[in-house]
C-alpha positions, 0 to 999 in steps of 0.5 A: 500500500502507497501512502501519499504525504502532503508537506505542509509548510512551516508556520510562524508563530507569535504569542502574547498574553499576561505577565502574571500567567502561571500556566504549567508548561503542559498547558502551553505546550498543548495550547501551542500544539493545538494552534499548529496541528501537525505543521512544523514550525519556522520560529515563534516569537514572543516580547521577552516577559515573565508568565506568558512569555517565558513560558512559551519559550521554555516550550518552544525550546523543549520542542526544538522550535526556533525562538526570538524574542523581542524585548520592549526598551523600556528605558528607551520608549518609556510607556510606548516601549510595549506596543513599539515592541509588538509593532516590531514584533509583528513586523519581524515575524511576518518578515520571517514568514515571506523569507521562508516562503510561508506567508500562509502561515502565521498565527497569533497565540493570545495567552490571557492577559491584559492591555498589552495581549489586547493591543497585540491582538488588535494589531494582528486584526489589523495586519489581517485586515490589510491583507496578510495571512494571520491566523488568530487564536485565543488560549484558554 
């Protein structure tokens, strides 16, 4: 008997959600299965902070996932260092996904949280209402 595999292309992955999660690294690593299905993954970006952050690249690591973190300049940007760094943070990731060929394959990761997972999530909205191919997917 033949079997016919299908090669999927990779995903890039970018995950927001709240400081203060404290999510066992099982519960992520489920979450972030779910949310690619059997695709490999190119990278998977996050913004650098405890809780959420930190935990997703604890995972992303373990599976042997490429990971990048993008942290806000706090110093630098003062208050508008976190949404500055979500900006880049998308801008990188979606950047990432054309030079690997997977412009389809995006996909945002909402972990809980507050503000901040609120403005990254509305600005993966609108990077999709402009045309790019992101998908959008709420842990919980």
């Amino acid at each position: 008997m033949d079997t016919c595999f299908v090669a999927r292309p990779p995903l890039v992955i970018v995950v927001t959600g709240g400081r203060e999660l404290a999510w066992s690294l099982g519960r992520i690593q489920a979450q972030l299965l779910a949310a690619v299905g059997n695709r490999p993954v190119a990278a998977l970006f996050h913004g650098g902070a405890r809780g959420a952050d930190s935990l997703a690249d604890q995972v992303a690591r373990r599976l042997g996932w490429s990971v990048r973190p993008m942290l806000a300049q706090w110093s630098k940007h003062g208050i508008s260092a976190g949404p500055i760094r979500n900006r880049e943070m998308l801008r990188s990731a979606v950047a990432t996904a054309q030079q690997a060929g997977v412009a389809g394959g995006m996909i945002l990761v909402a972990f809980p949280g507050g503000k901040g997972t609120q403005h990254c999530t509305g600005m993966a909205r609108t990077l999709r209402e402009c045309g790019h191919p992101i998908s959008i997917r709420s842990a919980s």
